[in-house]
N, CA, C and O of each residue as an XYZ file, in Angstrom:
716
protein
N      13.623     98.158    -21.961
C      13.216     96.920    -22.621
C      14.460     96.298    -23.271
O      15.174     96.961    -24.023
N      14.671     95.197    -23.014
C      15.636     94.316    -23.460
C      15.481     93.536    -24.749
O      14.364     93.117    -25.052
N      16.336     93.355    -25.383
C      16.031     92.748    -26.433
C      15.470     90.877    -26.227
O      14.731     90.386    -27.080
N      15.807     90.301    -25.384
C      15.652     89.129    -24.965
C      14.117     89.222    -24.680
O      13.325     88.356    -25.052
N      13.685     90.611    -23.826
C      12.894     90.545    -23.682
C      11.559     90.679    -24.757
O      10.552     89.977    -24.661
N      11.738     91.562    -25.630
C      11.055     92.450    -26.562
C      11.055     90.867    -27.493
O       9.943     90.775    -28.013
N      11.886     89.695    -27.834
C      11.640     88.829    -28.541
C      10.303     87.901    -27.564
O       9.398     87.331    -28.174
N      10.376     87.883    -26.142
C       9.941     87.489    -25.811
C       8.331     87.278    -26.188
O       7.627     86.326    -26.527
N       8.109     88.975    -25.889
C       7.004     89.633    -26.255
C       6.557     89.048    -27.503
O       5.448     88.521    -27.595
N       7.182     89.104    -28.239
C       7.015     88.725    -30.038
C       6.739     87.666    -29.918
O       6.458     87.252    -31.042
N       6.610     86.737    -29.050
C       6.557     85.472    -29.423
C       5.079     84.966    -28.332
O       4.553     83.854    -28.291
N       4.759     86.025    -27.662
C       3.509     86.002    -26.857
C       2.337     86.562    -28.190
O       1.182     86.190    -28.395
N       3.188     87.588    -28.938
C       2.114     88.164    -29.418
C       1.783     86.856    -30.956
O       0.693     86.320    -31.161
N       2.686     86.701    -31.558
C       2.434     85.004    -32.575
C       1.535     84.306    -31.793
O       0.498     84.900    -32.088
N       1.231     83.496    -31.037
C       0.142     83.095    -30.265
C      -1.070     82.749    -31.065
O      -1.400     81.745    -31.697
N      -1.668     83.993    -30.816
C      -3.305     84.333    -31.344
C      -3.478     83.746    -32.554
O      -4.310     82.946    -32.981
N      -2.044     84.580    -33.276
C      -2.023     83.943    -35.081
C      -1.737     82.630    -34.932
O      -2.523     82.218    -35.784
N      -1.326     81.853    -34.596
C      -0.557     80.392    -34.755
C      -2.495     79.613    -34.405
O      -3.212     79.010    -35.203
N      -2.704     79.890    -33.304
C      -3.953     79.589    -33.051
C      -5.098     79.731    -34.460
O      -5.364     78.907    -35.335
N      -5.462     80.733    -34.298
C      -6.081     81.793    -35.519
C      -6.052     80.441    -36.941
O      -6.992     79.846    -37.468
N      -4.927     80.376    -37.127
C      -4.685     79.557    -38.367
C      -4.537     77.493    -38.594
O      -4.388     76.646    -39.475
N      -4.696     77.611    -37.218
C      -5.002     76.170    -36.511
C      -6.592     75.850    -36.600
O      -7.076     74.719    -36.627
N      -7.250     76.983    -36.637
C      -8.309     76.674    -36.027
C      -9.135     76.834    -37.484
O     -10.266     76.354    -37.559
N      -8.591     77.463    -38.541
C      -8.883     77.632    -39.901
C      -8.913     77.017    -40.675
O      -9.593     77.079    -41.698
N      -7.629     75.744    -40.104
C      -7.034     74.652    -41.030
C      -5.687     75.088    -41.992
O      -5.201     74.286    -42.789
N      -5.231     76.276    -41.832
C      -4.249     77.166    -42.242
C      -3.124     76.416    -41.342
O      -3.010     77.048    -40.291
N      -2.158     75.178    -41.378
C      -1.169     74.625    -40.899
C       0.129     75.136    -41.470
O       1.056     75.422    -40.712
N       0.212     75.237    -42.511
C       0.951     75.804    -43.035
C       1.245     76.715    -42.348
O       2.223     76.626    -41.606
N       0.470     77.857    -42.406
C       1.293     79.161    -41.893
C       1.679     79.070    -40.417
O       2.632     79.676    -39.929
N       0.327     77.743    -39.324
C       0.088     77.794    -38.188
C       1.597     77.275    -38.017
O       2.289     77.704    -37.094
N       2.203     76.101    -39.169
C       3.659     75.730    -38.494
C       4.620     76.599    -38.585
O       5.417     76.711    -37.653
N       4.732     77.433    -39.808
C       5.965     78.643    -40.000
C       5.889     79.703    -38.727
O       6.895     80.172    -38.194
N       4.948     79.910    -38.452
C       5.018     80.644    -37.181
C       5.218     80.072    -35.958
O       5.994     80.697    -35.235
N       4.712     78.992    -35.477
C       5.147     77.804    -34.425
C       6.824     77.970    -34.078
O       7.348     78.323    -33.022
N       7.649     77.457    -35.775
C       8.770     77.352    -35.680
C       9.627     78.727    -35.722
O      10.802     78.719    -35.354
N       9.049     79.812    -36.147
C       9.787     81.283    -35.616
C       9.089     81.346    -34.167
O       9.813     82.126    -33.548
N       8.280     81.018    -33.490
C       8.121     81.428    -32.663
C       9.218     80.088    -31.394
O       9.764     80.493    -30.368
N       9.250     79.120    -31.697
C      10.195     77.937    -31.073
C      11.506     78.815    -30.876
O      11.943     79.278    -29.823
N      12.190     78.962    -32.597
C      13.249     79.534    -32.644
C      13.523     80.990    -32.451
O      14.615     81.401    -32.846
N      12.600     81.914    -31.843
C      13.094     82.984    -30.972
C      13.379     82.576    -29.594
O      14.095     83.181    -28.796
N      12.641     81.317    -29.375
C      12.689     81.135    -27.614
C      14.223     80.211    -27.409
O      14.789     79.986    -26.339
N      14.688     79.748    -28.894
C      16.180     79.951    -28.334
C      17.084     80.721    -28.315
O      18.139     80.488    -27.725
N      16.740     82.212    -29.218
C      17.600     82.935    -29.694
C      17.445     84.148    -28.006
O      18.490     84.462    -27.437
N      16.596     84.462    -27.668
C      16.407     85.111    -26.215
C      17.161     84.395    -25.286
O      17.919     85.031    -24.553
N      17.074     82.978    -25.170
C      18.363     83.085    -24.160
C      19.520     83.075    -24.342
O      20.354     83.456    -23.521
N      19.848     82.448    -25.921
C      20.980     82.939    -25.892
C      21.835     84.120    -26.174
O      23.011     84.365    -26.444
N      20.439     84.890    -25.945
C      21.150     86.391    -26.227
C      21.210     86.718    -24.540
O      22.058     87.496    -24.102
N      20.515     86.243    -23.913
C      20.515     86.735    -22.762
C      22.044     86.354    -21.527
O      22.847     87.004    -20.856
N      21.737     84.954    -21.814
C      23.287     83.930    -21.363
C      24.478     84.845    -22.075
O      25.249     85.345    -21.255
N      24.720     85.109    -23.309
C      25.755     85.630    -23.956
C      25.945     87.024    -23.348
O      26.965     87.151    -22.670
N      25.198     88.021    -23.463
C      25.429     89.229    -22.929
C      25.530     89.604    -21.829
O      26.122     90.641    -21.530
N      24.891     88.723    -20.895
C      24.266     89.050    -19.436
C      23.328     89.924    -19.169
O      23.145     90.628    -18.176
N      22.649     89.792    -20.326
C      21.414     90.506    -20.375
C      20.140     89.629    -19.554
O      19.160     89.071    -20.048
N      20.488     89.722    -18.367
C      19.040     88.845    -17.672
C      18.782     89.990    -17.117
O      19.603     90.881    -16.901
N      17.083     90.008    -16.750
C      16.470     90.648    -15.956
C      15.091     89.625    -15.432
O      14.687     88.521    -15.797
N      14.587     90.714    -14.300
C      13.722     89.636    -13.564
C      12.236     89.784    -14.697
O      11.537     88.868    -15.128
N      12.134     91.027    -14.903
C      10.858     90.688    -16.295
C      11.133     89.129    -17.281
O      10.364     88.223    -17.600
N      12.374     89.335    -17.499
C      12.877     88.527    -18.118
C      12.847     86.525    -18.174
O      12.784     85.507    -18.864
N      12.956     87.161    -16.755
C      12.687     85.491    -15.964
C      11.638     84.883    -15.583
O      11.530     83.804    -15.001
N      10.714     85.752    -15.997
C       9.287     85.483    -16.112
C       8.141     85.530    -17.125
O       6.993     85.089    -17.180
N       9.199     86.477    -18.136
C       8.637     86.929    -19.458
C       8.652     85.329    -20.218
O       7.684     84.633    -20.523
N      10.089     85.055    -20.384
C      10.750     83.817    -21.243
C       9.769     82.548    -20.335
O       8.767     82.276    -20.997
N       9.813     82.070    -19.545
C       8.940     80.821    -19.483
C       7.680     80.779    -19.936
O       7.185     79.882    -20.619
N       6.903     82.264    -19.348
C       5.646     82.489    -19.526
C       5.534     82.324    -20.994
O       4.956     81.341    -21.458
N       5.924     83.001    -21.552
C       5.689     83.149    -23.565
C       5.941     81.094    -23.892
O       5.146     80.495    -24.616
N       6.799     80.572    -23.400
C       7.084     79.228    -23.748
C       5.363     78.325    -23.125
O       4.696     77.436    -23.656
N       5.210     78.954    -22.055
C       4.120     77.674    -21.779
C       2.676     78.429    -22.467
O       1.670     77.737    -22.626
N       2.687     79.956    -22.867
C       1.509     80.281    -23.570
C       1.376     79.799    -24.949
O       0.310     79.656    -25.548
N       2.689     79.534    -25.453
C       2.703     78.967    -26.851
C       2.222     77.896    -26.715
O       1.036     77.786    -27.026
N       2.967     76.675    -26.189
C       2.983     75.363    -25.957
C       1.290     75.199    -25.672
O       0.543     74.833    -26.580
N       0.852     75.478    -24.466
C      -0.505     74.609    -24.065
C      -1.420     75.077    -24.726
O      -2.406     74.350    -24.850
N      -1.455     76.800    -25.565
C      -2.659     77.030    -26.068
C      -2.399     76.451    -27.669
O      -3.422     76.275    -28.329
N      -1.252     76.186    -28.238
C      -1.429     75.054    -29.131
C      -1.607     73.710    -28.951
O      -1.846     72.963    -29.900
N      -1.510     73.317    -27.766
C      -1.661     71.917    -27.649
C      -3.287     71.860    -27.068
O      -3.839     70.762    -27.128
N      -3.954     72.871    -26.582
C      -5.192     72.687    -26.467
C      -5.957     72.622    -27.774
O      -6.573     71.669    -28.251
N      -5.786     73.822    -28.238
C      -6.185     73.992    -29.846
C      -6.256     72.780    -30.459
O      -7.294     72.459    -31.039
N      -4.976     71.799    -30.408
C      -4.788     70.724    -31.498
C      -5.912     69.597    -30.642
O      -6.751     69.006    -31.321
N      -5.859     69.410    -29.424
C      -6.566     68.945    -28.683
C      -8.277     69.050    -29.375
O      -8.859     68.215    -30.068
N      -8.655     70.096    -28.991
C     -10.219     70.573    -29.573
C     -10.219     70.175    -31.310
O     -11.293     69.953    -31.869
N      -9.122     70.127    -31.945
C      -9.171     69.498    -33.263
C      -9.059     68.357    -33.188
O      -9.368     67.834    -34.259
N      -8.643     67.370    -32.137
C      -9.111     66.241    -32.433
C      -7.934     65.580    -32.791
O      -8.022     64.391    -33.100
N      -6.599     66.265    -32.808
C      -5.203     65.989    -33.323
C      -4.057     65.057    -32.484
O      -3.238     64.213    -32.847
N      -4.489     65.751    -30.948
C      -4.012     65.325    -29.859
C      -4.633     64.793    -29.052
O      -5.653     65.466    -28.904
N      -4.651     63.502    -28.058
C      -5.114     62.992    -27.228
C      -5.377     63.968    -26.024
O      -4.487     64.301    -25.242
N      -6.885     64.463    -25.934
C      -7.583     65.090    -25.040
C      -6.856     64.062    -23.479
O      -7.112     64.824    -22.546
N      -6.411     63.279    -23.097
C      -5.616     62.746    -22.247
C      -4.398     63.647    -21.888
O      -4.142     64.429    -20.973
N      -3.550     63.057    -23.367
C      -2.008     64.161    -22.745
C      -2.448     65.541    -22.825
O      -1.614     66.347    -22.413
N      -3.858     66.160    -23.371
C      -3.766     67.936    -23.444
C      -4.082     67.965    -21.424
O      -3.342     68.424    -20.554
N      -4.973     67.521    -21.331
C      -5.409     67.531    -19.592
C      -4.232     67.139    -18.866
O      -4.116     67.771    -17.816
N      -3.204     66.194    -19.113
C      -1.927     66.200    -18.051
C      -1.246     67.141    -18.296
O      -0.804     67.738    -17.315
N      -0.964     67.543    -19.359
C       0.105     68.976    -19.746
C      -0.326     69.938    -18.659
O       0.339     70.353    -17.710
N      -1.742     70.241    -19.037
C      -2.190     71.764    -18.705
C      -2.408     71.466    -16.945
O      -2.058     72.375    -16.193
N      -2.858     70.474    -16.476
C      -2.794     70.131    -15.147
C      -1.509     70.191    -14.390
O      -1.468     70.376    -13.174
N      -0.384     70.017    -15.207
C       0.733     70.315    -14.557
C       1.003     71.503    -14.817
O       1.409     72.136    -13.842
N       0.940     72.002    -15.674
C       1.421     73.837    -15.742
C       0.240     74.813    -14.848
O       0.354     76.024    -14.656
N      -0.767     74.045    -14.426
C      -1.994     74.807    -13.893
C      -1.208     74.937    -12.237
O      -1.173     75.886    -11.454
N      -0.601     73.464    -12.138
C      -0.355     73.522    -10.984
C       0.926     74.168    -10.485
O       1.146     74.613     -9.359
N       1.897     74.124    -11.763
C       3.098     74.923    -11.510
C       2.690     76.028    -11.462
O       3.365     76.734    -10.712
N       1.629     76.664    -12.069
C       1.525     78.202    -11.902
C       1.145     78.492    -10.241
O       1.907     79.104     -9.491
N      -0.051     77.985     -9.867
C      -0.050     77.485     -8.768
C       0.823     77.854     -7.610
O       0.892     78.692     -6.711
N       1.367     76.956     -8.017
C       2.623     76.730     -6.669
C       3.673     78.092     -6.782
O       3.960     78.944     -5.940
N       3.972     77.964     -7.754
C       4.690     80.062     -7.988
C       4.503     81.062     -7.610
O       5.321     81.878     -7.186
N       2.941     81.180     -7.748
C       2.436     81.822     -7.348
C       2.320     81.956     -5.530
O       2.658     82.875     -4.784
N       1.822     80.892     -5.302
C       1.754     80.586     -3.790
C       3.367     80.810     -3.285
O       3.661     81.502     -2.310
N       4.355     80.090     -4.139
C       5.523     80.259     -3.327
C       6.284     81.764     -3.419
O       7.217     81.999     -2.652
N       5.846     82.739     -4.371
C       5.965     84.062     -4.369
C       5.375     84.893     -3.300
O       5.912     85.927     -2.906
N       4.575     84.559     -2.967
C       3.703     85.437     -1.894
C       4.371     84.723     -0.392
O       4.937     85.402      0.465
N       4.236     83.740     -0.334
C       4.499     83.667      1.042
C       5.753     82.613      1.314
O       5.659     81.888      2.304
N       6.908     82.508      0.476
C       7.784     82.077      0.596
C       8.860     83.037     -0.578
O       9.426     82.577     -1.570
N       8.895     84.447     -0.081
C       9.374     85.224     -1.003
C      11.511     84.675     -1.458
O      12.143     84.445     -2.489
N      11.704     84.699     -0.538
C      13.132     84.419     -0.673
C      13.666     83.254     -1.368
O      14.866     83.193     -1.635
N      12.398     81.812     -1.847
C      12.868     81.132     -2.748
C      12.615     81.257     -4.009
O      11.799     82.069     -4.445
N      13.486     80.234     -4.925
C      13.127     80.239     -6.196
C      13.447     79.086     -6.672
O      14.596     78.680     -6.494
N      12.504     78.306     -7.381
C      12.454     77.110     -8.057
C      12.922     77.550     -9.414
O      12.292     78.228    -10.226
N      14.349     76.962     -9.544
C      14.560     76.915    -10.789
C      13.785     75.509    -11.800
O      13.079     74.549    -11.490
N      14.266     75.936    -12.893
C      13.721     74.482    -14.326
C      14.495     73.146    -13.819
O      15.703     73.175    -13.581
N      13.853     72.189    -13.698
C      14.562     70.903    -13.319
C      15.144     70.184    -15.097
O      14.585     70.514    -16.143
N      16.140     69.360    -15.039
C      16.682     68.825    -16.218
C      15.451     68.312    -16.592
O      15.026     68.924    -17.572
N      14.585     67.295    -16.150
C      13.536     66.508    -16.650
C      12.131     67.427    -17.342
O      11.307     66.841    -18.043
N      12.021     68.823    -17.049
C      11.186     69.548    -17.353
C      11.931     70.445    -18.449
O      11.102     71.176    -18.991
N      13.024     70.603    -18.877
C      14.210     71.111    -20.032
C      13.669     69.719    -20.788
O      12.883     70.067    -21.670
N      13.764     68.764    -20.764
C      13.815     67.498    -21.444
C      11.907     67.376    -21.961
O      11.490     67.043    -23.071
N      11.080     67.765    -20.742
C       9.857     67.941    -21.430
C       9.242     68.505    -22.103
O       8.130     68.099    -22.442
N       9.971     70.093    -22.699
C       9.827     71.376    -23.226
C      10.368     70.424    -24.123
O       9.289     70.110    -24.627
N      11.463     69.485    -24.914
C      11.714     69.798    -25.580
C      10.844     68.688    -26.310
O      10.331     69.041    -27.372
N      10.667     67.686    -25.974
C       9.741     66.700    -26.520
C       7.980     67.429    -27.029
O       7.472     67.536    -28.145
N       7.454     67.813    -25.638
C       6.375     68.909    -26.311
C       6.747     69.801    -27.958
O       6.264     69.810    -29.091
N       7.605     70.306    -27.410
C       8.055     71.096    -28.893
C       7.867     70.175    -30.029
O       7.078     70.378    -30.951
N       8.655     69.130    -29.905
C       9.372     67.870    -30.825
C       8.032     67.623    -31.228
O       7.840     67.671    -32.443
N       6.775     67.294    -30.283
C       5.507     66.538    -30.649
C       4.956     67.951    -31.792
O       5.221     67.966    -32.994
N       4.239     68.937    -31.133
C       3.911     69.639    -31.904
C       4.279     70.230    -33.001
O       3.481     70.754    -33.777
N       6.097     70.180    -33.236
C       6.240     70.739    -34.905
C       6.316     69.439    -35.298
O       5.906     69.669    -36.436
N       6.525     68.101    -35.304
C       6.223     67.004    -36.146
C       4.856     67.116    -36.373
O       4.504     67.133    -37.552
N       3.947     67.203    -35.448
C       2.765     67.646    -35.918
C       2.195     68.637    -36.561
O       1.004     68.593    -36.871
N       2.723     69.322    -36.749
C       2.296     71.018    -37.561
C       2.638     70.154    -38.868
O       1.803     69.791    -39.696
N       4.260     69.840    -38.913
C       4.398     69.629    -40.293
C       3.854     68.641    -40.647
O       4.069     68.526    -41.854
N       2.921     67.382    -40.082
C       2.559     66.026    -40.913
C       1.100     66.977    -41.423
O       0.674     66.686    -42.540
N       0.294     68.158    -40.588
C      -0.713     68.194    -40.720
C      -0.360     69.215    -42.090
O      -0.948     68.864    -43.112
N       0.877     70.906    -42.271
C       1.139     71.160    -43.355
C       1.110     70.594    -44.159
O       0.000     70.370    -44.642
N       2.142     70.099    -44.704
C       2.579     69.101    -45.605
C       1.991     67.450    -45.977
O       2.389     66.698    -46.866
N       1.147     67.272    -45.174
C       0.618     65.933    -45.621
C       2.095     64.824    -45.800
O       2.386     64.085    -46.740
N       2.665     65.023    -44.778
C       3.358     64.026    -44.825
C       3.500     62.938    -44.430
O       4.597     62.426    -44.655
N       2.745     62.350    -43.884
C       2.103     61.178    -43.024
C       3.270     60.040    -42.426
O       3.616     58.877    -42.633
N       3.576     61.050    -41.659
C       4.358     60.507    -40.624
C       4.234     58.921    -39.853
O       3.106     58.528    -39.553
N       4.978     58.385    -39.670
C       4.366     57.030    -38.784
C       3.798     57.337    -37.350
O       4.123     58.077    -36.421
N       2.838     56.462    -37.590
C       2.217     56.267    -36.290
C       2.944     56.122    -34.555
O       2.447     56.553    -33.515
N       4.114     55.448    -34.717
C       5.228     55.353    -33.796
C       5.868     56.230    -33.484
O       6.364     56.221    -32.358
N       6.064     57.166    -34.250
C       6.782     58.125    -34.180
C       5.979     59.239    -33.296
O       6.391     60.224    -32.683
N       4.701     58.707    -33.467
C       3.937     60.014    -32.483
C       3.438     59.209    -31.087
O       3.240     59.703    -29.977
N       3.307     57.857    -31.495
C       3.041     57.490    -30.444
C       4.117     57.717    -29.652
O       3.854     58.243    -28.571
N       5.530     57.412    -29.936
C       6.565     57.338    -29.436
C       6.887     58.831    -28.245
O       7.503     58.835    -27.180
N       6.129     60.060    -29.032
C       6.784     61.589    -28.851
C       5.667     61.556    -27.749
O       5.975     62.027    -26.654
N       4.228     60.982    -27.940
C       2.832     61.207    -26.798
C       3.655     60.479    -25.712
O       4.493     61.321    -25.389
N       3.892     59.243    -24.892
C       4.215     58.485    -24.093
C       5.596     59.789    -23.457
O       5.596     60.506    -22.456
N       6.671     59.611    -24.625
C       7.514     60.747    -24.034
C       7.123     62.055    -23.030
O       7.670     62.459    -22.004
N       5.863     62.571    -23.818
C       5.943     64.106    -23.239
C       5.105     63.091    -22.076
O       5.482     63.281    -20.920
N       4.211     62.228    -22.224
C       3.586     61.899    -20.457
C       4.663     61.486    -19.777
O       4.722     61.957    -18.641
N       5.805     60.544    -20.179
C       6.487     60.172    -19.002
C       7.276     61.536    -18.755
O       7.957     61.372    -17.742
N       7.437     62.660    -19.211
C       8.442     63.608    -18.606
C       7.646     64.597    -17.970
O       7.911     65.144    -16.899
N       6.492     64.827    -18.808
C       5.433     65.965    -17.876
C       5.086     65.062    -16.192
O       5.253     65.657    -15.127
N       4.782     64.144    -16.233
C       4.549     63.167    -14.855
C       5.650     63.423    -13.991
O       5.615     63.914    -12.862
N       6.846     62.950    -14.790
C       8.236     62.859    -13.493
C       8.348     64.217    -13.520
O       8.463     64.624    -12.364
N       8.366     65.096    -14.312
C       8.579     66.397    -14.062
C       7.591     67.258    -12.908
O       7.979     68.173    -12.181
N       6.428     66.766    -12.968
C       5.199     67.354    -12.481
C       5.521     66.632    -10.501
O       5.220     67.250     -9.480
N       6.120     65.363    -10.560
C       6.620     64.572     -9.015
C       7.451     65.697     -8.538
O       7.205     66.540     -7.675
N       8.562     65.513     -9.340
C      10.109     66.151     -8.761
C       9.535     67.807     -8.416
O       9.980     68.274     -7.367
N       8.575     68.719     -9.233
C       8.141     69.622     -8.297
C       7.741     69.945     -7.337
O       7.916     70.988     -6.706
N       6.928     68.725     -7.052
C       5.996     69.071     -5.910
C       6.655     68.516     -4.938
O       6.562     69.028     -3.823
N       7.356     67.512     -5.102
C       8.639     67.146     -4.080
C       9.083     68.345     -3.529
O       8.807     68.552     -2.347
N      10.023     69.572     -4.452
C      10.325     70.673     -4.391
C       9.405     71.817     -3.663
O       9.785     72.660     -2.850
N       8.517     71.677     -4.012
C       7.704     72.283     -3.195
C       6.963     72.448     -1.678
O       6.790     73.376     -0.888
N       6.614     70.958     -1.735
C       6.417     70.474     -0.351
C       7.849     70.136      0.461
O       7.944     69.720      1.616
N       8.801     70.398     -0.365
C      10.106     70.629      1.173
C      10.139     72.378      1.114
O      10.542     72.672      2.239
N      10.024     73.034      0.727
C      10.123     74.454      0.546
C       9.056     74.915      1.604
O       9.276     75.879      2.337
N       7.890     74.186      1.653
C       6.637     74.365      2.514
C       7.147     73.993      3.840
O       7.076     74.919      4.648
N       7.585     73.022      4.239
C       8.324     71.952      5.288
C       9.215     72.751      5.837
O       9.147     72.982      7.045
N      10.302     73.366      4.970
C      11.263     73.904      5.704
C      11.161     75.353      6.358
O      12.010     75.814      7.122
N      10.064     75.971      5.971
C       9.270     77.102      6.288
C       8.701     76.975      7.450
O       8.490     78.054      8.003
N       8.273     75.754      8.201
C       6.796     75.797      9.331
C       8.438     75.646     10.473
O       8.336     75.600     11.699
């Protein structure tokens, strides 16, 4: 077990609690854990990049823990009524389908691998961006402007969308170049 990895873990297992305390009305704690759990998912790779500590658990551990955080808080906030039941259904429709296609392209297209496209790095980070501005307006009562979220919602749709194209682009030539 790797340490990159073992943070990984740690940050699958925060989850339940971050949820747990979302669903309580406990924001407070739901954001302090959000943001240790954000900021292990940079400290794993860069422990991993720095050392050369990659492994293939690894390369599956680290995304997986990022999109279990991400959509089961953004569903959560969703069912609260926080987030536009709109962007929670495009998020999770595109990660439903990236799983999807991984899956499919693991089994019978073993020799490739779809790496992270820049525009889906750029959508992780806006998702993030949306949900701890949101943890903290809902902590803290800080009542953020309206623009500012509208601004971060439109963001994560226009990058989850182009991000969600440029895959399946990727995919359906991966399929193509196979027959």
């Amino acid at each position: 077990m790797t340490i990159p990895n073992f943070i990984s873990i740690s940050r699958l297992i925060l989850v339940p609690f971050i949820i747990w305390f979302i669903v309580g009305d406990l924001y407070v704690f739901a954001f302090w854990l959000f943001l240790v759990a954000s900021i292990s998912d940079a400290i794993d790779g860069y422990l991993a990049r720095k050392f050369s500590i990659k492994s293939k658990l690894g390369s599956i551990l680290d995304p997986l823990a990022d999109k279990v955080l991400l959509v089961t808080v953004m569903i959560t906030l969703g069912f609260s009524g926080v987030i536009p039941m709109w962007l929670v259904t495009l998020v999770v429709s595109r990660d439903l389908f990236m799983l999807m296609a991984y899956v499919f392209t693991r089994k019978h297209l073993q020799d490739q691998d779809v790496k992270p496209s820049l525009i889906s790095k750029f959508n992780t980070t806006f998702q993030m961006s949306y949900v701890t501005l949101l943890l903290i307006d809902l902590a803290f009562d800080v009542q953020m402007s309206n623009r500012i979220f509208g601004v971060l919602i439109y963001l994560v749709a226009f990058t989850t969308t182009v991000s969600w194209i440029g895959y399946m682009r990727k995919w359906l030539n991966l399929l193509l170049q196979k027959k």
